[in-house]
N, C-alpha and C positions, 0 to 999 in steps of 0.2 A: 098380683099387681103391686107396684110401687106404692109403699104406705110412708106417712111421714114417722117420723119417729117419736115415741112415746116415754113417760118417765116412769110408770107406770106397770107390774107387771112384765119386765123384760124380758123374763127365761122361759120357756116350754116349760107347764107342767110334767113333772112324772110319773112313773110307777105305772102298775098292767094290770089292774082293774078296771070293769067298765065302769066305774065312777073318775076314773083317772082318765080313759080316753073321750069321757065325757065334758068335763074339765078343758082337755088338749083344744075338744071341738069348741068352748067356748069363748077358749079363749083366742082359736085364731079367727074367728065369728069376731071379735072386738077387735083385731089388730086389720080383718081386711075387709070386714063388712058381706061376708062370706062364708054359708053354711052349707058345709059339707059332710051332713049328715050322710049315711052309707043305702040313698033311698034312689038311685038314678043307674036304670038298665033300659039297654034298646030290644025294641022288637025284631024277632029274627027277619023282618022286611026289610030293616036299613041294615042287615050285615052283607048283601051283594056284593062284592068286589073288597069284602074285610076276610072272609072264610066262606068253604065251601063244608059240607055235610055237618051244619052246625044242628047241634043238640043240648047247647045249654053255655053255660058262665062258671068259670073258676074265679074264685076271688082268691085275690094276693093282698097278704096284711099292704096296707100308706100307712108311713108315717110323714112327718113333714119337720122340716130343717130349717132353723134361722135363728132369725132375721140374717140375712147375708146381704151385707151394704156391698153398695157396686158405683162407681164409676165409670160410665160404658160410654159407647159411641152410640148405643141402641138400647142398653137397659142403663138406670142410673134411679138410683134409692134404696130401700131395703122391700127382699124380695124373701117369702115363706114358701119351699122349694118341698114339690111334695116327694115320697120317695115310694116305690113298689120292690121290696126286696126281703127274700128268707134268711138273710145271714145278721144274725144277730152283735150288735156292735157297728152294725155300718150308720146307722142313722146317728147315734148319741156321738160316734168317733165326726160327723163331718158337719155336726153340728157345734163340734169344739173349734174345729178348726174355722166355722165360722166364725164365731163368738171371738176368738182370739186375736182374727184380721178387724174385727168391728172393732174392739177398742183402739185398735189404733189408724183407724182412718177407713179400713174394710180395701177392698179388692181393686185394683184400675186394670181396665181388660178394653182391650182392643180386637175389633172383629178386621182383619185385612181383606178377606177375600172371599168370595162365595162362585165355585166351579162344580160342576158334574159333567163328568163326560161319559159317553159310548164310544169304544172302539173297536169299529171294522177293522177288517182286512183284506186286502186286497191280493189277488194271486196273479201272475206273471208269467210266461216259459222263459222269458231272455232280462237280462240285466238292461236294455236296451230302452223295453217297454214301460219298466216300472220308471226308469229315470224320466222319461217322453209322461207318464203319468202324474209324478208329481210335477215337475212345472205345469202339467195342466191343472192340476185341482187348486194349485196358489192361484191361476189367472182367473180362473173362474170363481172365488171363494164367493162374491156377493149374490151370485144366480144359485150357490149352492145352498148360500144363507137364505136367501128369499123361500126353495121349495121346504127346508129344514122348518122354517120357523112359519111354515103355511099351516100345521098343526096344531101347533099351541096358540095361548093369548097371551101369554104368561113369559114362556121361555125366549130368550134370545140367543142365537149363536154366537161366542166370541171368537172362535178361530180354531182351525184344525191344524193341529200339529202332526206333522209325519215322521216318522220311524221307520225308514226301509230295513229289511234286515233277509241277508238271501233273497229270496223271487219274492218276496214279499213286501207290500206297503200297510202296514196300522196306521190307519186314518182316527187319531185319538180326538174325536169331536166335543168341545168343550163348551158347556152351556151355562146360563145363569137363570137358575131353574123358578126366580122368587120365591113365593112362601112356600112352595112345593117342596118335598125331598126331591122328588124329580126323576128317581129310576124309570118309569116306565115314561116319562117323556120324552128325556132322553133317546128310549129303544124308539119311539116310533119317530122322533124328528131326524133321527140318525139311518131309522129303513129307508125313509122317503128320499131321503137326502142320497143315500147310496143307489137306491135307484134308478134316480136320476144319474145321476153317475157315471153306472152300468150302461142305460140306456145312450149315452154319449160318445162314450169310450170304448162299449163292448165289451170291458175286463170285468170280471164275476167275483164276488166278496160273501166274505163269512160274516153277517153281523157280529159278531160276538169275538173279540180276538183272546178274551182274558187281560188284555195289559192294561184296562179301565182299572181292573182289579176290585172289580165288584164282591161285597163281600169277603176280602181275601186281606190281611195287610202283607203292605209289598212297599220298596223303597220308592217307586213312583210315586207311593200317596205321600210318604213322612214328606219326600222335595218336593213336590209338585200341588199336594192337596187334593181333596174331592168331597165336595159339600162345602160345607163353612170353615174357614182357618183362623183362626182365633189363639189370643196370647192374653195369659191375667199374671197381675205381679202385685204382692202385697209387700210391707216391710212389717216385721212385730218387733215391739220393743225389746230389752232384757227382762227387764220385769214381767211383762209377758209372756213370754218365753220361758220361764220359773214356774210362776204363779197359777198358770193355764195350761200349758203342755209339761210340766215337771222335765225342762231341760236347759243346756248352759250350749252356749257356742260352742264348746270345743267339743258338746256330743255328737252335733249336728257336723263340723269337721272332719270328726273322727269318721261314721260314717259316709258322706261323702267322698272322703277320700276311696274307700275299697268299694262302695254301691256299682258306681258306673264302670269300673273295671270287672268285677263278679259279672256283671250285665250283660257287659262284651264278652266276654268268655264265653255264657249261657247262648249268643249269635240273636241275642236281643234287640226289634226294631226297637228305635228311642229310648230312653231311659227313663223309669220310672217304676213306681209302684204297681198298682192297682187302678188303671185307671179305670178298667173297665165294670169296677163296680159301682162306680159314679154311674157310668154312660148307663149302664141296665138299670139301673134304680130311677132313674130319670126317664129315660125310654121309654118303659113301661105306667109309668104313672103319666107319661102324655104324649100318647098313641103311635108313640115311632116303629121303626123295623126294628128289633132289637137283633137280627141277624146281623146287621151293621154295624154293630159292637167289631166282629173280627175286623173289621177295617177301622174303626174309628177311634179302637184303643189303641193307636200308637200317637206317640209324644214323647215331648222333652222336658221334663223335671229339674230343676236346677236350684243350688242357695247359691248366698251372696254374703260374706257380713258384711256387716257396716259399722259404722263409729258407735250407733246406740241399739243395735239390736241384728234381727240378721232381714234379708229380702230373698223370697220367695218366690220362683216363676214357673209358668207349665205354659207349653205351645202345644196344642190340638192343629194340625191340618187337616185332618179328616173328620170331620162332625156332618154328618150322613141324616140330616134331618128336616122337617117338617111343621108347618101349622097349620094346612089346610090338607086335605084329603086321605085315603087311609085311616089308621088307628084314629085320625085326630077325630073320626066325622062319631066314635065314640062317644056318648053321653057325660061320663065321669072322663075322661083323659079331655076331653071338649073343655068343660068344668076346671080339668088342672090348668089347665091352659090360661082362663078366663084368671085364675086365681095369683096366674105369675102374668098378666096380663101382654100375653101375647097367642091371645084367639083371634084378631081382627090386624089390622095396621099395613103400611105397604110392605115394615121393614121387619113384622113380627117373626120372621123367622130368624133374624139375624139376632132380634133381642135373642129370644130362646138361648142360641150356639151361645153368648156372652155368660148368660146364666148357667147353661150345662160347663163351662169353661172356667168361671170363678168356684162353683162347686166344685167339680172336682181335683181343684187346688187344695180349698179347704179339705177334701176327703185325704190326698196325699200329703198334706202339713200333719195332719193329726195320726196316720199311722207311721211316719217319717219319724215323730216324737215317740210313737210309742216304742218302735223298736230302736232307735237312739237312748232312750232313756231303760231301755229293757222292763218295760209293764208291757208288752204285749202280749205273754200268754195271761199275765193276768186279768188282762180287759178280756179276751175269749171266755177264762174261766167264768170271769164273772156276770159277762154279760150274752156273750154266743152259746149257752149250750142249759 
């Protein structure tokens, strides 16, 4: 949840004793009025539609990350970001790079757009019928909207885009799924919807074309999006930039210049780091698909100087996420939720994508420095292993 800010106590305690993660708990108990003690498991009756032939609970080390101030359309204050992850150095690395955007004004991030689609396909024998097919499914789009959206309460259809390609039409149905992630709403407002379809037209479809690109990253999603699209930009000073990541603009140049070209070579969607150890670290500490990671780690990374320091930017189109149902209906990921306060609200799932989108900015600032400034094997040594 959005806390106000305090004089008091500023920085995570340390160190990995249970005296120390004792400590951690106390002190984020006083910054959010929230205790997360390690004492909340469900009964195998509410896992139905979470796993099948369940026999128990793996715990994965949380840690948590912050303060990370934000200026959002949907999140806005400083928000203590909990994290699920075994690779040591991710949590203290994207907690620098928060700590470094807060002194100088912290994160502004823009949520643009919230899409999931399913895509059919439709089959054909003559170049003839497919063409006779789509102008029919433009003229009928609101009759197709009405049986699509007779399933949900929730989802809306905004408009089906089509792709002939050979005897074929992808019908790429695009939804606004609200606080849902929304894949399996999608599949059923998109059967009924084809259905119908079928039943009018007589032409036969494959639910499933792949060009949704579920799971997959592919250049539909970096242009087009799926789930939440979202952009965060911070600027940090020079001083900053020294003092807190140990670098000078022309580190940060230097690397940029050869980054995105090595990138291309490699046949890299977007450019960037690591994002995807943001997206699993977050994923998992509040109930998402983390299979969504392959599609949701593509983005664009970008610096900028400026007259007193440099600006930072990351565009996510694909943020593949949820606050209601799934991982969320979890006790503790329910919990994490509550604690970045987006368990309830119309627009909570849109906060979420903001705060999954200024972190990990902060995560990509902070390893960005480290191999600019050449300390990143020694943060592994010292801290991964």
């Amino acid at each position: 949840m959005a806390t106000k800010k305090t004089k008091n106590n500023k920085t995570i305690p340390n160190g990995y004793t249970s005296a120390d993660t004792a400590k951690r708990l106390e002190w984020l108990k006083d910054k959010t009025g929230m205790d997360l003690k390690d004492d909340l498991q469900n009964d195998p009756e509410d896992l139905k539609g979470i796993i099948e032939n369940h026999i128990g609970f793996m715990k994965v080390p949380m840690a948590v990350a912050g303060p990370l101030l934000i200026d959002g359309n949907f999140a806005n204050g400083e928000f203590y970001v909990p994290l699920c992850t075994l690779e040591g150095t991710l949590a203290i690395s994207m907690n620098r790079g928060m700590a470094a955007a807060k002194k100088d004004g912290g994160f502004t991030v823009r949520h643009i757009k919230q899409e999931l689609s399913r895509a059919p396909v439709f089959i054909f024998e003559d170049l003839e019928n497919s063409t006779k097919f789509m102008k029919w499914v433009d003229s009928h789009f609101k009759s197709i909207k009405k049986v699509a959206e007779s399933t949900t309460n929730h989802g809306k259809l905004i408009r089906i885009d089509q792709y002939p390609i050979q005897n074929y039409v992808v019908l790429d149905m695009v939804l606004d799924t609200g606080n849902a992630a929304g894949q399996n709403m999608v599949t059923l407002a998109a059967k009924v919807a084809c259905d119908f379809i079928k039943e009018k037209t007589g032409h036969n479809f494959i639910l499933e074309s792949g060009f949704n690109s579920d799971k997959k990253a592919s250049a539909r999603n970096m242009i087009m999006g799926r789930g939440h699209s979202v952009i965060a930009e911070t600027t940090i000073s020079n001083s900053r930039l020294r003092r807190i990541l140990g670098i000078k603009i022309s580190d940060v140049e230097k690397f940029q210049q050869l980054g995105p070209t090595v990138t291309r070579l490699a046949g890299t969607e977007g450019c960037h780091l690591h994002i995807s150890n943001a997206l699993t670290a977050i994923y998992l500490a509040t109930g998402q698909d983390t299979a969504c990671v392959a599609e949701n780690s593509i983005g664009h990374y970008q610096t900028e100087p400026v007259n007193h320091g440099m600006k930072f930017r990351l565009t996510l189109p694909s943020i593949t996420i949820g606050t209601v149902g799934g991982g969320t209906r979890l006790l503790p990921q329910n919990r994490n939720l509550d604690l970045l306060g987006c368990n309830e609200g119309k627009n909570a799932s849109k906060k979420l994508a903001e705060i999954i989108c200024a972190s990990s900015l902060a995560l990509e600032i902070s390893l960005m420095s480290a191999i600019a400034s050449d300390t990143f094997t020694k943060a592994h040594m010292k801290y991964g292993r």
